[in-house]
C-alpha positions in Angstrom: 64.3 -89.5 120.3 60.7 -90.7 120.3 57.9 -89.2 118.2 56.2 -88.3 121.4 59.0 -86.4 123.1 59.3 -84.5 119.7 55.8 -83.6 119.9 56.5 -82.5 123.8 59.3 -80.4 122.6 57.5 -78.8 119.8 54.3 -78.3 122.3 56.9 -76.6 124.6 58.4 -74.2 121.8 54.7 -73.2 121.0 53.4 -72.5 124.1 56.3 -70.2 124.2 55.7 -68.7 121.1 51.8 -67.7 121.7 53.2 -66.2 125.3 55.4 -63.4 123.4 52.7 -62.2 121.9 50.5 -59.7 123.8 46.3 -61.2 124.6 43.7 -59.4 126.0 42.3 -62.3 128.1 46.1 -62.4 129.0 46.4 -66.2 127.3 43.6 -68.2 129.4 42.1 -69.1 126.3 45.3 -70.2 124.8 46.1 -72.0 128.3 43.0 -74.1 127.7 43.8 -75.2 124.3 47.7 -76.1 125.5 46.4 -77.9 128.2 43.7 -80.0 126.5 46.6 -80.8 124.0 49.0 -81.8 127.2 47.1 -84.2 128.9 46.7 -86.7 126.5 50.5 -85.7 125.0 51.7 -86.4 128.2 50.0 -89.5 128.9 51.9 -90.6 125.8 55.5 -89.6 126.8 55.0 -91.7 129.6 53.8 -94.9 128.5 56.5 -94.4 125.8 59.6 -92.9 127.7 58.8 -94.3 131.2 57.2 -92.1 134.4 60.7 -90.3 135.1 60.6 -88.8 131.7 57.1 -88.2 132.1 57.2 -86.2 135.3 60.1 -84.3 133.9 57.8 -83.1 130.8 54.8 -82.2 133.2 57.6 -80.3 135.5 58.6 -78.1 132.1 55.2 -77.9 131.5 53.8 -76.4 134.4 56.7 -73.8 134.2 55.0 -72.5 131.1 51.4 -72.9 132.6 52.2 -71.7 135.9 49.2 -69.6 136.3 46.5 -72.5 135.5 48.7 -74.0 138.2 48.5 -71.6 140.9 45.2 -71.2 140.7 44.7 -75.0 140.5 46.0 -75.2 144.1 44.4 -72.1 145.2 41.2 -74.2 144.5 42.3 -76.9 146.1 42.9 -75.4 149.0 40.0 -74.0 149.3 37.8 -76.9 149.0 39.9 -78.4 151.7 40.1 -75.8 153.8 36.3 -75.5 153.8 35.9 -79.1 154.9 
């Protein structure tokens, strides 16, 4: 297994962690540290495992974010929407 899909993994397990334990901004500040660390992580698992290992980490990824996510869309469609 490549260094970068043990750092995935190990990203994974963490976010996990940190969303047992109870936040009074429930976890946006958490979010944004988790995704700052993804984006970059992720860009490695896929130069180093290929795009269809890449897409499955950002798949398992947004499961944990989903919130970030939804509202990611929600401001998409409003932008386009508006247009």
């Amino acid at each position: 297994m490549s260094t970068s899909l043990v750092l995935a993994l190990l990203w994974l397990v963490t976010a996990n962690v940190i969303a047992m334990f109870p936040s009074k901004d429930h976890h946006w500040r958490n979010a944004y540290v988790l995704i700052g660390l993804s984006v970059p992580l992720l860009g490695w698992v896929w130069a180093q495992n290929g795009i269809w290992v890449g897409l499955i980490v950002l798949i398992a990824a947004m499961s944990v974010l989903r919130w970030p996510v939804i509202y990611l869309v929600k401001w998409v469609k409003g932008l386009l929407g508006s247009a």
